[in-house]
Every structure is written in C-alpha cells, then in structure tokens.
N, C-alpha and C positions, 0 to 999 in steps of 0.2 A: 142766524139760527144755528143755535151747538146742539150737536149728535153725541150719545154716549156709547159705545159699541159693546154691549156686551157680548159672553160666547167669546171672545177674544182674546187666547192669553200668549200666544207665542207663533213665530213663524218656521218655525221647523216642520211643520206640517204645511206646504207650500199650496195645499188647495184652500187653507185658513189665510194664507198672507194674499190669495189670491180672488179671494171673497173680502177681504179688507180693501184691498186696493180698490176695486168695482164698485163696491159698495159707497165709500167715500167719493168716488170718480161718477158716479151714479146720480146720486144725493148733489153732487155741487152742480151736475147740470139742469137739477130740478129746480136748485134753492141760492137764486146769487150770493148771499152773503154765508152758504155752509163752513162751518169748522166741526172737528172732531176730537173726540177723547179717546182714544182708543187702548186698553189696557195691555200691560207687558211684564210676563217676570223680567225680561231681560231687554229691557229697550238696546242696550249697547249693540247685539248681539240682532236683532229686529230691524233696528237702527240702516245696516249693514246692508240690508237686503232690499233695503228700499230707502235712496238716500234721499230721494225726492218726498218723499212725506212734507217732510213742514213747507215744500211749496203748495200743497195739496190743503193749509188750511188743519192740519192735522196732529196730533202730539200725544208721545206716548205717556199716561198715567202709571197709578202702582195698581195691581191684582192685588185679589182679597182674599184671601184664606179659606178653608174650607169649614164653614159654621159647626158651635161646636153640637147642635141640635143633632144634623145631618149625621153627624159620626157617629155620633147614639142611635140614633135611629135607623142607619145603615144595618148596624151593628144585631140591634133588638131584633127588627126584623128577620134575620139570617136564621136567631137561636129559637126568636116564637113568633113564626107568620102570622099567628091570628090577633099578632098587634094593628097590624096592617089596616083592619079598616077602620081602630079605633084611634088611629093617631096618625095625621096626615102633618108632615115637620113644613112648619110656619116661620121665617126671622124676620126682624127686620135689616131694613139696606146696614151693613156693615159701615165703620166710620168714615173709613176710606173712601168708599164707593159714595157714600151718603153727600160728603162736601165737597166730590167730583161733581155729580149728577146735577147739585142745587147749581150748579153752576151751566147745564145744559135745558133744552127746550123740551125732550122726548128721548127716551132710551130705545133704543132698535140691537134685537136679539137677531147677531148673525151667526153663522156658522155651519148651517145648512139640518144639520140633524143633532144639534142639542136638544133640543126637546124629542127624543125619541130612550128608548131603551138600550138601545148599540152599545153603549159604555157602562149600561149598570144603572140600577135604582139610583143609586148612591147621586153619580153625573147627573141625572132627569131631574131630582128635588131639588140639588143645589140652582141649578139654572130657571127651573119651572119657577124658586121659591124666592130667584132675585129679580124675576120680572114681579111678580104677586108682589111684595117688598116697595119696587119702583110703583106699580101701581097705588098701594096704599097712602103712600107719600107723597100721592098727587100729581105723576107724571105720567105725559101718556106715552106706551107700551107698542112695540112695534114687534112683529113673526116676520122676520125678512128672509123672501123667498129661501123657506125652509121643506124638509121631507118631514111626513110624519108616520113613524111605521106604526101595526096596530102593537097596542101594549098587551095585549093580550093577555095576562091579570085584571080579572073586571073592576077588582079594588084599586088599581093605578088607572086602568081606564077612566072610571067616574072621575077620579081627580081630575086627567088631565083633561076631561069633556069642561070639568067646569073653568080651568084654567084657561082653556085655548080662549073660552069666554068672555074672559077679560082684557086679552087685549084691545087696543084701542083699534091696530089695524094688523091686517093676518094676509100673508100673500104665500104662494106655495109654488115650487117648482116644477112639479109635475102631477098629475090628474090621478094616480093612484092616489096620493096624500090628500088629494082636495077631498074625491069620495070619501076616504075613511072618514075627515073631519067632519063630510056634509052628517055621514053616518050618524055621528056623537053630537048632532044637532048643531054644531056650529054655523051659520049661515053668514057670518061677514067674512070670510075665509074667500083669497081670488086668484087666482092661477096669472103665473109668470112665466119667467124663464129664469135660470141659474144668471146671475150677473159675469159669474166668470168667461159666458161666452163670450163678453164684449173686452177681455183683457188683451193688450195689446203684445202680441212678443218681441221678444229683445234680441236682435241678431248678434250673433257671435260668433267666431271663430269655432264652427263643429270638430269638434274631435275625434279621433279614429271608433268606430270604424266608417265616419260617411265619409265620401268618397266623392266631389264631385265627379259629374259623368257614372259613376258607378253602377251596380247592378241593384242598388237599393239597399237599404237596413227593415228588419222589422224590428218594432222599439216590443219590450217587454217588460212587465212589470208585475211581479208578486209580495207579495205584501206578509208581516206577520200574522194579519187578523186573516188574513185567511188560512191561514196553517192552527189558528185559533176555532175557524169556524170548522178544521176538520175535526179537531181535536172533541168540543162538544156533539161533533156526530157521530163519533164513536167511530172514525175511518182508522184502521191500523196502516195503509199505505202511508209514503213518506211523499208532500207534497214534490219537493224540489227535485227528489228521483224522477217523480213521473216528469218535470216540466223538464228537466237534465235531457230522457229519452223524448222528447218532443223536439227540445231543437236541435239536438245531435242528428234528427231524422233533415230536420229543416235544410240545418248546413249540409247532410247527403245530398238530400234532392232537390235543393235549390242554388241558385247564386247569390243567394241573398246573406246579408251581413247581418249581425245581432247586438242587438246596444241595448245592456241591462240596465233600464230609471230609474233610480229614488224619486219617489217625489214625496216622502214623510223622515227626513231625519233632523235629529235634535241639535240643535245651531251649539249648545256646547259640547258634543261630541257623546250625550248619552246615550247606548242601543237601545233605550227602553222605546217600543214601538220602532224603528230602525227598517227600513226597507232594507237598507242600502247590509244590513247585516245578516237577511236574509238569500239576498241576491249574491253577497261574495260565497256563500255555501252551494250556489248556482254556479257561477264560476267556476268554483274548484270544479265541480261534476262534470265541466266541459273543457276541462284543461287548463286554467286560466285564460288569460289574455293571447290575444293572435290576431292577423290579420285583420280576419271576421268575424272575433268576437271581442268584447268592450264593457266591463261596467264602467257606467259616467257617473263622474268624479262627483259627491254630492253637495257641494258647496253652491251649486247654482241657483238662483231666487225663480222665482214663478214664472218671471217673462219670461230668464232664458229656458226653465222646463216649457215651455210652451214652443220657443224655436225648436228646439231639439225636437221634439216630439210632433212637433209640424211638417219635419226636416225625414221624419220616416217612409216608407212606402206602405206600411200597416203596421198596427199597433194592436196589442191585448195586454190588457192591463186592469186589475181591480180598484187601484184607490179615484174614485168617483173623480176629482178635478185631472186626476190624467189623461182620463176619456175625453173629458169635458174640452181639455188642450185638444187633444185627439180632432173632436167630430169640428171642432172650427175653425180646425186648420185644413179638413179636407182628407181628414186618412182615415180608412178604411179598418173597424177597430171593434175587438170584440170585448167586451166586458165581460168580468167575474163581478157576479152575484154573490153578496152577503146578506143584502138588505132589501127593505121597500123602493132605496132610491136609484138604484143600478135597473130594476124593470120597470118605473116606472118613468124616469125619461129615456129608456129604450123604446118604449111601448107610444109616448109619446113622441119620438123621432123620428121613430120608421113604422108605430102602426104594427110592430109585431115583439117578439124577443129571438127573432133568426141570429141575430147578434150577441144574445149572452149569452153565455155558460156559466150556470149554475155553482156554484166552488165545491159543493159538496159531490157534482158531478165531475169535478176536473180530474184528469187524468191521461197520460199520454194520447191515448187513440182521440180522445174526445177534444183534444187540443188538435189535434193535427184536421180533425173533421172540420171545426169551426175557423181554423187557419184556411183551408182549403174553401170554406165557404166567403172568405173574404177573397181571395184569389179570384174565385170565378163569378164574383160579382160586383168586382172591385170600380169597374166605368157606373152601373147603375147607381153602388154606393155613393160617389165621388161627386155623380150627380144630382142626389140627392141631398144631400150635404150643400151643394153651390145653393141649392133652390132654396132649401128652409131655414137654413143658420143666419140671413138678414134678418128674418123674421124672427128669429128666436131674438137677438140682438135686439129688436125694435120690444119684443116682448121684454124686456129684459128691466126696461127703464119704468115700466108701469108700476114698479114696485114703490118707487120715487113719487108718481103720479098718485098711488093710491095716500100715502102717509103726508103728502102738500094738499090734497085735498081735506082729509081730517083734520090737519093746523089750521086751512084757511089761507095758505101759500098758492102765489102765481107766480110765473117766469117773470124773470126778472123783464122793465120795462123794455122792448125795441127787441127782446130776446125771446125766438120761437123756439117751442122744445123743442129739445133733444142736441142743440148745438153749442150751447155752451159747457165749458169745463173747466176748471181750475188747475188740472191735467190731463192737456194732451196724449201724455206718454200714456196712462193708465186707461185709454177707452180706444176700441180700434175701429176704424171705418173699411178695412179691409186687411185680412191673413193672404 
C-alpha cells in the first residue's frame, strides 16, 4: 500500500517534519506492507533531518508549482471580491504530482491546518483544489488529523462545506474543528488526536543554559506570525519589548534560566517565516547570551526540539507542535493563541483555556500572570499530563484505523494493532 503525502513541502518548519514522521510511523503500524511519497523542494536539505526516512519505506518526490489558475484568481479576487462567488479555481493534478500519485493507493492531506484560511485564500485553494484534483482522478482523499478554523467568508465557506464532502476519509484533532465541520453538515468527519504526540525524542547533549541539577529553564518561544497577528489588530505596542520586560522580570524573581526555541526556520538559511530571527531581537533586549540566558542553535530536527523542550521546567510558546512537544513530555505550558487550533486542543486537554493566552492579549503583565499560573499549578498540571497524553497517543493511531477501514486493510497477519512499525525511532511508548 503507497501513501502520497500531500501539504508537505519542506522541513524547516519542524512541526511539518514532525507530522511527517508520525504520520508515516502511524500508517506502517496500520498497514504492513506501507511506503510513502512524500514531496520536497529540497530533499538534500530534508534529507538531513531525518536520515532514517528510506528505512521508514519512505522517499522524497518533486513539489508542484503553484497553478497558474490560482494566481489569477488570488489575484482577481483582491481587485473585484464579487468575483468570488462566481468562480470557484478548479485544476487538474499537475504532471508532476499526476505520475507520482498513479503510482500510490490513496493521497492523505497532512499538515494540520492546510485547509484552513491562516495562510490566505491563495494557500486554502491550492490545497483544497489538489485534493478535488486527486479525487476527480479516482483516488481516494484522506483530511489527516487536521484543524479546521471557521472561514468566515460565507462564499469560501460553502466551498469548503462542499469540499470537506468529498473526502473519502476526514479525522480532526480537536473538537472545536469537529463542531464547526459537523456545523457545515459534514457528518463523516471523526475526532483524533495530533500524531505528533506519539513522536519519539532524540537525546542529546543539552546546551547551555540546562544545567543538570540546576534550578530549571523555562523554554520560550515567539514567533513571526504572531507579531503578524498583532499587526492585523491594529496593536501599536512592540511584541518583543513586552516579552524582553517579562523575562527580565523572570530572571529578577526567579532562579530559573531561559532558552529561546525555534521551532520554524528554513533548512537554507531563509528568514522568511524565521523564529529564530525573531527571538535574536529577544536576545539582544536581554543582553545577549549569559549564564541564564540562551538562544538554541536552530539547526536541530524535531526529535531533538522535542528533548529540549521536554528538558524545560515550563514552556510558553505559540507555534502549535512546540506545545505539542511541550504537553507530552510533561511541562507545564502556556500557549499563544492565533488560531482555532491553540483553543481547541487546549480546551480538549484540560477542559478549559486556563492555559492560553490570547496573542492579541499578550503583553508583559499578562505573561508574567499566565507564567505564575503555571508556577502554582505546575504538580496538578504535570499530573494531568501523566494521566491523558496515553490516551491521546492511543487516540492518535485511529486516524490509521479510520482510512484501513475505508481500503478494506487489516493488520498484518499474527500482528495486533498498534505494535507494529517500520520505525521504532519515529513512534514513542514513553517521554
């Protein structure tokens, strides 16, 4: 059985390389004989970060271009919105993609929130219009445990009601997305869990500032899109000042050390999207480097962001698979809010959003409140955390479950689920 991984195009985004990895590690415990295709501008480069792939059954293809419909239509849209309901951009599978694909059993769209608006019309059609595409051409269509925020344009809405439609199978990570779907009538739509909880991490030599024995790190992480989401709110504060007078408050009143994450930069050295370019303007604000403070080095692949970030005593951080690292390795960890998918597996984790902070709310005082709130609740967290993240893990593989039942696939002969893998490395029995 070959898988086509669309939504896939690069590992510089490490919650991307890190829903590849699960997903593939996922799929081959479902499916004894799986292999994948999975798309790369830059295999060399991809390659690098994950050198076990081709034990995995796995191989990097070419990416497709971006259709020349879409560009017009991007385009038209911008200059006359009331094109919008009368031209909905349709292609078919690109050539590339087209004698990949004949070559696989079922195409599964991963990547968590490609079919959402977070990146633009533009992103939604290309993706929405190359599952439509696979589907016309007679493959069946797979939504892997993805988010779906509302579009709230009722002319993209309808589209994409009728789109979720047509997948063959739809699974969702968290319960806000399921409702909205159920909303827009989709009923074969089924609640998961993110695959990334079951990524295994990679031990390695931590770098300053942990300490073993020490008095702990808190890991931190801000991101460009949320300096993006102030910008569209019309915030005139400067995000990195306020987060600058948050930890300078930190290092006051605490013993604790601070280790600035990337967990999105680009494997050739682009800043376009760039954590790690965001976080060195953090840095300067608190002096550079010291003792107890640290940006980490961003060349590490997903496992090791997942040690490191395991290796914290508390973590707040916005890009979704940081957290994701975060809650299943047991730390204590607030989320920034951009999106449907930051409250919505809040809300499914702990039953509340005591945990997030808002971006357009972030700002010194309201960092140091939700800091403190992790502080004084950090045993119940922790143990909360022990109790549900097996199960989230056991939830994790149903996605597997639901798209082998649509084939017509059963475990392999003498093989009970969930115990088989093709990689060890890439699925964890315990953080």
């Amino acid at each position: 059985m070959k898988f086509y991984l669309a939504g896939q195009t690069q590992f510089g985004n490490r919650g991307c390389e890190a829903l590849t990895r699960t997903v593939i590690s996922t799929l081959s415990e479902r499916f004894a004989d799986a292999s994948f295709l999975v798309p790369a501008t830059n295999p060399d480069l991809d390659g690098a970060q994950w050198p076990q792939m081709g034990q995995c059954g796995a191989e990097f293809v070419r990416t497709n271009s971006t259709p020349f419909v879409i560009k017009w239509w991007n385009r038209a849209i911008r200059i006359a919105p009331w094109i919008k309901p009368l031209w909905e951009p349709a292609y078919k599978l690109p050539a590339i993609a087209a004698s990949d694909i004949a070559k696989c059993d079922a195409v599964v769209m991963i990547g968590g929130d490609m079919i959402t608006l977070d990146y633009g019309p533009g992103s939604l059609f290309i993706w929405s219009g190359f599952m439509d595409a696979a589907r016309r051409a007679g493959y069946p269509t797979m939504l892997f445990a993805a988010s779906i925020s509302p579009f709230k344009d009722p002319v993209f809405e309808k589209y994409m009601a009728s789109h979720l439609k047509r997948y063959s199978v739809i699974t969702l990570r968290e319960s806000e997305s399921l409702a909205y779907v159920r909303s827009l009538g989709v009923e074969n739509a089924v609640l998961v869990a993110d695959p990334a909880f079951c990524l295994n991490p990679e031990p390695f030599d931590l770098p300053s500032p942990f300490t073993p024995g020490g008095p702990g790190v808190l890991g931190f992480n801000i991101t460009p899109i949320l300096e993006e989401s102030w910008q569209r709110a019309g915030i005139k504060a400067d995000l990195v000042e306020e987060a600058v007078a948050f930890l300078k408050r930190v290092l006051a009143e605490t013993d604790l050390s601070i280790a600035l994450i990337p967990h999105v930069d680009a494997l050739d050295g682009s800043l376009y999207n760039s954590d790690s370019s965001t976080l060195e303007r953090l840095l300067a604000g608190l002096g550079g480097s010291s003792q107890r403070v640290a940006k980490i080095a961003k060349g590490l692949n997903t496992a090791q962001c997942k040690h490191l970030i395991g290796s914290c005593c508390y973590f707040m951080g916005g890009r979704t698979h940081s957290t994701i690292a975060a809650w299943s390795r047991g730390v204590p960890t607030t989320t920034f809010a951009y999106s449907t998918k930051a409250n919505g597996l809040n809300k499914d984790l702990f039953g509340s959003l005591d945990y997030v902070l808002q971006t357009p709310q972030i700002r010194r005082d309201t960092l140091w409140t939700a800091f403190a709130r992790l502080v004084e609740h950090e045993q119940a967290i922790r143990a909360l955390l022990a109790d549900r993240i097996p199960e989230w893990r056991r939830r994790a593989a149903l996605s597997a479950d639901m798209l082998a039942d649509f084939l017509g696939k059963k475990p392999a002969a003498g093989q009970p689920d969930g115990v088989r893998s093709r990689n060890p490395a890439a699925t964890s029995s315990a953080t």
